[in-house]
C-alpha positions in Angstrom: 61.1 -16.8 -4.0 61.5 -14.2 -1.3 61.9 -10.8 -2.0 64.3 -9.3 -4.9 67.3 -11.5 -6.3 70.4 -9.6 -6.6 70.7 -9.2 -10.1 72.5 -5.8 -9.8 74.9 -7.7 -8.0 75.7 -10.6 -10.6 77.5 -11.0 -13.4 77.2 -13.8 -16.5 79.5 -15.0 -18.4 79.6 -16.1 -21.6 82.3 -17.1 -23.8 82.4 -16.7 -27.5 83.6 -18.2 -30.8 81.4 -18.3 -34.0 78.3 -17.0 -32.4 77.2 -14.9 -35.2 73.7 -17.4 -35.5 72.9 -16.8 -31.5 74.8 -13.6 -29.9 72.2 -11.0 -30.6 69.0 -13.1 -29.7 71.2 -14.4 -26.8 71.3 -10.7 -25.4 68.2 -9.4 -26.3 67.0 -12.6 -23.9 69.1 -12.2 -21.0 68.5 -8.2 -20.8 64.7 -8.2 -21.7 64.1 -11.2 -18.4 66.6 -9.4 -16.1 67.7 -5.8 -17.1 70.1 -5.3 -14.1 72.5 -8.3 -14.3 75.8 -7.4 -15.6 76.8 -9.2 -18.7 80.3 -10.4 -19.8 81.1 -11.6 -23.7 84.7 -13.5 -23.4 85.4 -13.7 -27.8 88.2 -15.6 -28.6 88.7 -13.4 -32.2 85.8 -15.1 -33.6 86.1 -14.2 -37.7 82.0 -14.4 -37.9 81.8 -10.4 -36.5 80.3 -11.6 -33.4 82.2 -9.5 -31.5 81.1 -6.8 -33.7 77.2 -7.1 -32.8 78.2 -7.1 -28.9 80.2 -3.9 -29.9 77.3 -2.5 -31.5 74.4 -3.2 -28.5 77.0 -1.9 -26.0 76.3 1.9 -27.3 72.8 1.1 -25.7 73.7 -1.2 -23.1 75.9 0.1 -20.3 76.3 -3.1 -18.1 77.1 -5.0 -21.6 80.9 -6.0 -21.0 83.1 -7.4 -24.0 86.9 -8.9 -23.5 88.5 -9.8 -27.1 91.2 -12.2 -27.1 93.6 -13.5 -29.9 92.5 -16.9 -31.4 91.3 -20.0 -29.7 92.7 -20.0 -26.2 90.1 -22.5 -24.4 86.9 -22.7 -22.3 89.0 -22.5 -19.0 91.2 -19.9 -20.0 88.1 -17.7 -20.6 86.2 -18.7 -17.6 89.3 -17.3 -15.4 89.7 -14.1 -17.0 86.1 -13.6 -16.7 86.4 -14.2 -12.7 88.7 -11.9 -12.6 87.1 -9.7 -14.0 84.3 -10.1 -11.8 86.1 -10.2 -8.5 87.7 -6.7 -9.6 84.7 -5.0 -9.8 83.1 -6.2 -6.5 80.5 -8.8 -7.9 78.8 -10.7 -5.8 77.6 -13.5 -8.0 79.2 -15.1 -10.9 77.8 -17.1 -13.7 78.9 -19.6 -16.4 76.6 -19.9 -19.3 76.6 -21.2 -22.8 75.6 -18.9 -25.7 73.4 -21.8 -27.6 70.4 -21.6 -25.9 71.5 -25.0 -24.5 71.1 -23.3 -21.1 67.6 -21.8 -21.2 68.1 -17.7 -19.7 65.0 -18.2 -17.9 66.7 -20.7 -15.2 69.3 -17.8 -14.2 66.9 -16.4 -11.3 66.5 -20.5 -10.1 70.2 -20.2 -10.1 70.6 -16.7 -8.2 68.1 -17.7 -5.7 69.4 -20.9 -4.1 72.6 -19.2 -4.4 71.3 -17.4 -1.4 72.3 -20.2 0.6 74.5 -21.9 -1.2 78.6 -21.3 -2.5 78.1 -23.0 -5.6 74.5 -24.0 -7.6 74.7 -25.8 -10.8 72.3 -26.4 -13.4 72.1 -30.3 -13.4 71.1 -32.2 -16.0 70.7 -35.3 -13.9 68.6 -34.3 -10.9 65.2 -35.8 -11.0 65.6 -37.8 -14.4 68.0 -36.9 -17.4 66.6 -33.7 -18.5 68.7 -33.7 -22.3 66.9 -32.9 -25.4 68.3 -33.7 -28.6 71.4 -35.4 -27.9 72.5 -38.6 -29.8 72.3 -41.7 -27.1 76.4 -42.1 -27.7 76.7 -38.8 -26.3 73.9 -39.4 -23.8 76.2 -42.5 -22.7 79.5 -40.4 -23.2 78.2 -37.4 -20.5 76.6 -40.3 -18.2 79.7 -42.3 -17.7 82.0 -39.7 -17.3 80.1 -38.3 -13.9 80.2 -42.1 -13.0 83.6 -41.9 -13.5 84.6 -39.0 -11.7 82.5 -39.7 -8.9 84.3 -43.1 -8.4 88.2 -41.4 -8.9 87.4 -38.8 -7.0 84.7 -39.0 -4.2 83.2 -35.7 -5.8 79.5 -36.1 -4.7 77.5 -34.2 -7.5 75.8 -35.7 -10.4 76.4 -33.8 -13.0 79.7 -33.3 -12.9 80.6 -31.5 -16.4 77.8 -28.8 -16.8 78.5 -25.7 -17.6 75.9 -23.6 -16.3 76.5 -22.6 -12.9 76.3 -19.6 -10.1 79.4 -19.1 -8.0 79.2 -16.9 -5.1 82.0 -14.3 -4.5 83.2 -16.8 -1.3 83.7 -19.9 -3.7 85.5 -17.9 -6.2 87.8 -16.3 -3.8 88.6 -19.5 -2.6 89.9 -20.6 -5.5 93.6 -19.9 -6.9 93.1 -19.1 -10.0 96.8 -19.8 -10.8 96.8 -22.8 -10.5 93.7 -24.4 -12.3 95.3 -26.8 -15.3 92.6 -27.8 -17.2 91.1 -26.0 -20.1 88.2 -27.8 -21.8 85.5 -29.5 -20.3 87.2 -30.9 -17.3 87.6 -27.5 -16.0 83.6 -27.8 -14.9 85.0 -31.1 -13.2 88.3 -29.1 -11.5 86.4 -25.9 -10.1 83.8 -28.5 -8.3 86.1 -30.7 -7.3 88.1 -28.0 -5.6 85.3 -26.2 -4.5 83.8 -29.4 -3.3 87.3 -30.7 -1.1 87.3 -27.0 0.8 83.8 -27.9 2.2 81.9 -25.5 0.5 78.5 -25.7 -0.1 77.3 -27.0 -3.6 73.9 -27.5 -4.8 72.5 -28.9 -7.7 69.1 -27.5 -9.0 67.4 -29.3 -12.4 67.3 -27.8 -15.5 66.6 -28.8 -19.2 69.2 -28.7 -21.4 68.9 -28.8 -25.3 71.3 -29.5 -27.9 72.1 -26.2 -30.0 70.6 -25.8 -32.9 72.3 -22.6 -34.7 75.9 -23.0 -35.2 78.8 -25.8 -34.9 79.3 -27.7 -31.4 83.0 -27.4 -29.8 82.9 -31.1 -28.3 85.7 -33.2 -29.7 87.7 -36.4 -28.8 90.9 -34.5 -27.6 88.3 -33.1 -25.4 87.1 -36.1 -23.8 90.4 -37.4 -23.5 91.7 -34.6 -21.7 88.9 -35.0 -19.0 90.2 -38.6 -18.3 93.5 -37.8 -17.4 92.6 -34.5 -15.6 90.6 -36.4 -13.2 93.7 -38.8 -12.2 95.4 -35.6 -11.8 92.8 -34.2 -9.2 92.9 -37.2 -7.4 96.8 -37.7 -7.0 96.7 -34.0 -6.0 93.9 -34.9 -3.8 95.5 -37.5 -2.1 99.1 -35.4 -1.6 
């Protein structure tokens, strides 16, 4: 690493719902490795008070930011408003993260740093070996084929194609419109790469561990999956207009 990373300038992101078992440890861990970097808590009206304990820290914590929304609305809804967010107050780098400890806080400044040369970094899970701890092998199989899958629709040239730990750069987001991402679940990791991927942007993939949560209930279901199938058509027929 050469010289400072620009913490001051980044923001994470990290939506909520039920993270009563991981939102205080979660913060205490982000702020105590990098003081500086902004933090943004998207809660869908979890009814666990986790809202409530971000409320609480923010008295202490002045680049703590908390956006409450009414009932489930989705992972992709959440991500947007968050880059909003962020492109309104001038930052510079933009994460997503999980809150489960899934994504280890630790591999934020590997992130920030090749995002010094690169519009988008992800945290793969599939650079250098599968790096997944505690995963059942149907879900190991599940995740697997479904970059295989997308690569072959699609063209997109990144190997893990659904993670959700990632570093955009101001330039990527900007790129986007934000009006017209569809999807909402999972396949939203697939649409922002894809589109950030066909404008010729620069994406990199740097290896990271990822562990299964183990403090409160996983969101993965089989309306989920589904959705990612068909949204992946839809990139490509858009693709190919």
């Amino acid at each position: 690493m050469v010289g400072r990373l620009p913490y001051d300038k980044a923001l994470l992101i990290i939506p909520t719902y039920n993270e009563i078992d991981n939102i205080e440890r979660m913060l205490t861990t982000v702020h105590d490795f990098y003081p500086d970097l902004s933090i943004l808590i998207l809660d869908d009206g979890s009814p666990d008070g986790t809202a409530q304990v971000v409320k609480d820290r923010q008295r202490q914590q002045d680049n703590l930011f908390l956006i409450e929304r009414e009932g489930k609305q989705g992972l992709g809804t959440a991500y947007i408003t968050g880059f909003r967010f962020a492109l309104e107050r001038g930052y510079e780098y933009v994460f997503e993260m999980d809150c489960d400890f899934s994504h280890d806080p630790r591999d934020v400044s590997k992130l920030l740093e090749a995002a010094q040369r690169h519009d988008l970094v992800i945290g793969s899970r599939y650079i250098d070996g599968i790096r997944i701890i505690n995963w059942p092998m149907r879900r190991l199989l599940l995740s697997y084929f479904a970059g295989v899958y997308t690569r072959w629709v699609t063209g997109l040239k990144i190997l893990d194609v659904t993670g959700g730990f990632k570093c955009f750069t101001r330039r990527a987001l900007e790129s986007l419109d934000l009006d017209r991402i569809f999807s909402n679940g999972y396949s939203f990791q697939i649409e922002l790469n894809y589109r950030i991927w066909k404008q010729g942007m620069s994406i990199k993939e740097v290896p990271i561990v990822f562990t299964e949560r183990r403090d409160g209930q996983s969101k993965m279901s089989r309306r989920i999956v589904w959705e990612a199938v068909f949204a992946v058509i839809r990139l490509r027929l858009a693709g190919l207009r």
